[in-house]
N, C-alpha and C positions, 0 to 999 in steps of 0.2 A: 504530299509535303506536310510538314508535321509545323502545327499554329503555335504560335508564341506563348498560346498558355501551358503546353506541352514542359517546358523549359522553365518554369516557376520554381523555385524550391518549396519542397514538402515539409510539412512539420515531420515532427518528429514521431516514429510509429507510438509511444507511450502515448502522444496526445489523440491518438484517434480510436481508443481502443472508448467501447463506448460509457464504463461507469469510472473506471481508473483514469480516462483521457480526461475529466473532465477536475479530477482532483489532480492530477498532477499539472494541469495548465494554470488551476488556481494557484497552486506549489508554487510554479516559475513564476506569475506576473500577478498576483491576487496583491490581498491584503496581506500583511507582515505579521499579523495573528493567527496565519490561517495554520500553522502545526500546528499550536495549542487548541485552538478549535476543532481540529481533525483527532488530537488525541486524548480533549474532552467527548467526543463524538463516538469514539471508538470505545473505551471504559463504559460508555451511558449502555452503549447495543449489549457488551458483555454483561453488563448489571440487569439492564433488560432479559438476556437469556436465564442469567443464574435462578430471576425472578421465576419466569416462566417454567425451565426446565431442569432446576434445580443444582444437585453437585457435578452430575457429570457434563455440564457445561462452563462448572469452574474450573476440573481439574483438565477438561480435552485440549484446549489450548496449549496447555505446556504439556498434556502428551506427545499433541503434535509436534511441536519447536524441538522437543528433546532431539532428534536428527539435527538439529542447526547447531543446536547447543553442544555435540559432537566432535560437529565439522569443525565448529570454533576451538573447542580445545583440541586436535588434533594440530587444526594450523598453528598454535599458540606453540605446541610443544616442538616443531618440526623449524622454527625462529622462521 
């Protein structure tokens, strides 16, 4: 027979994944600063790299996106 805790509801898979789960649970119930703090956060690590490993840590990031950047004008032009 299956116990009562069995029947709980689960979070949600984003929240339990283990470095992402814990920003995005800050996301839903944190502080109301916490994007701008995640995306002051996120500029410091990239500034960090450029420091460390120079231009092709400036320019990889938007090699990588370029595919997004794509996909986005493809959906844009297809309305």
């Amino acid at each position: 027979m299956a116990s009562a805790d069995s029947f709980a509801p689960r979070s949600p898979i984003a929240f339990r994944i283990p470095i992402l789960g814990a920003i995005a649970r800050e996301w839903a119930d944190g502080d109301p600063d916490f994007p701008l703090i995640l995306i002051l956060a996120l500029v410091s690590a990239w500034g960090c790299a450029v420091a460390i490993w120079g231009i092709p840590a400036l320019y990889l990031p938007a090699v990588g996106l370029a595919p997004l950047m794509l996909l986005a004008l493809v959906a844009l032009t297809r309305g």
